[in-house]
C-alpha positions in Angstrom: 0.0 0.0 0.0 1.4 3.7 -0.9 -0.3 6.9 0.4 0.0 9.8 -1.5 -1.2 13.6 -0.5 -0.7 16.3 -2.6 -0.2 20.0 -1.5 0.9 23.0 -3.2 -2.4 23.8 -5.8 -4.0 27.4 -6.0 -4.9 30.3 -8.2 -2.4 32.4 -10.4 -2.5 33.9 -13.3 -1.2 33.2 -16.9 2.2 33.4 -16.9 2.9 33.3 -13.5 4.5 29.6 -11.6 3.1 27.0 -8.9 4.6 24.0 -7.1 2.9 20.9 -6.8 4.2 18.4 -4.0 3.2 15.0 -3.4 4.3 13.5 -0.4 4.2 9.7 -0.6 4.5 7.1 2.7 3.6 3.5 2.8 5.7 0.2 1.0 8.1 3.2 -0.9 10.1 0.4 -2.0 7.8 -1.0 -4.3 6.9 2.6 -6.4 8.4 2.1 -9.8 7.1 5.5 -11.4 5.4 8.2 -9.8 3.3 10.6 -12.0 1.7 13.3 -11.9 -1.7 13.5 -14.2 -4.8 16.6 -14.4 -8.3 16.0 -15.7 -9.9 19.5 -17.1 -13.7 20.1 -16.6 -15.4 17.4 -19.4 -12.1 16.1 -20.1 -10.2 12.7 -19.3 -7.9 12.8 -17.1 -4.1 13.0 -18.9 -1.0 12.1 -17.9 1.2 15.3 -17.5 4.6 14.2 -16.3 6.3 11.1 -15.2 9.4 10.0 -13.6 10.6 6.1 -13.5 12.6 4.8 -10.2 16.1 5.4 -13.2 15.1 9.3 -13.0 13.8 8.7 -16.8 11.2 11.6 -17.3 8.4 12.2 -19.9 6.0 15.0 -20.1 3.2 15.5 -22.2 3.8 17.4 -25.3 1.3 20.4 -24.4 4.1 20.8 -21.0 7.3 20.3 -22.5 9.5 23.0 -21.5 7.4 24.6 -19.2 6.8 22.1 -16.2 9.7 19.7 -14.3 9.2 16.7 -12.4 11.6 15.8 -9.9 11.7 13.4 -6.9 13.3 13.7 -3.6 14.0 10.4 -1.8 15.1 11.9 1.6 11.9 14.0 1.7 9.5 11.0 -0.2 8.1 13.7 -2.3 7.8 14.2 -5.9 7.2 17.2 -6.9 5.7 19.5 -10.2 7.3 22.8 -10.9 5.0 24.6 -13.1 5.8 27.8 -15.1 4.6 30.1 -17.5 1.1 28.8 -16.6 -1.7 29.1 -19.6 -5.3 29.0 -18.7 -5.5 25.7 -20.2 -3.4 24.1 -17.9 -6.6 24.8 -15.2 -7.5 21.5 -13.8 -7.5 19.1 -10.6 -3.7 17.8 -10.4 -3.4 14.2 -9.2 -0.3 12.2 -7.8 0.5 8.9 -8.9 2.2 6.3 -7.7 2.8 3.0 -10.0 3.6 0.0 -7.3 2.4 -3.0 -7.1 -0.8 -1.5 -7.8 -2.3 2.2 -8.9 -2.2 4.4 -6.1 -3.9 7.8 -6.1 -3.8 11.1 -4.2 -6.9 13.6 -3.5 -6.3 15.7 -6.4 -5.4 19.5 -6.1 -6.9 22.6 -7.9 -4.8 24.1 -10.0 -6.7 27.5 -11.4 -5.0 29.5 -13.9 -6.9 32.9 -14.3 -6.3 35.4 -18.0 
């Protein structure tokens, strides 16, 4: 079992930078990518950035550039650094964690005003 919370969401506007964290506990060892992932109003949710247990990290084409994943293993947390925020990156953030299973945080609003 992994436990994941998420912090770090909130209102800016275009342009400006947020920080997601997610702070994991729980069988760590077992976590072989953690992602992060954001579902828009009406929209699927999407896979926005991911980084493997090698430090291997993929983003989603519409982020490329913009937004860095990174992990910290002293601090268990895995966190998003978002800049030049558009208004189309609004949406509820989730943490991910791939283990033995899927593993899922609350989700965290992240509102991107014009």
């Amino acid at each position: 079992q992994v436990q994941l919370v998420e912090s770090g969401g909130g209102l800016v506007q275009a342009g400006g930078s947020l920080r997601l964290s997610c702070a994991a506990s729980g069988r760590l060892f077992t976590i072989k990518a953690m992602s992060w992932y954001r579902q828009a109003s009406g929209k699927e949710r999407e896979l926005v950035a991911r980084i493997t247990s090698d430090g291997t990290t993929i983003y989603a084409d519409s982020v490329k550039g913009r937004f860095t994943i990174s992990r910290d293993h002293t601090k268990d947390t895995t966190d998003l650094q978002m800049n030049s925020l558009k208004t189309e990156d609004t949406a509820i953030y989730y943490c991910n964690a791939f283990a033995l299973g899927d593993y899922w945080g609350q989700g965290t609003q992240v509102t991107v005003s014009s």
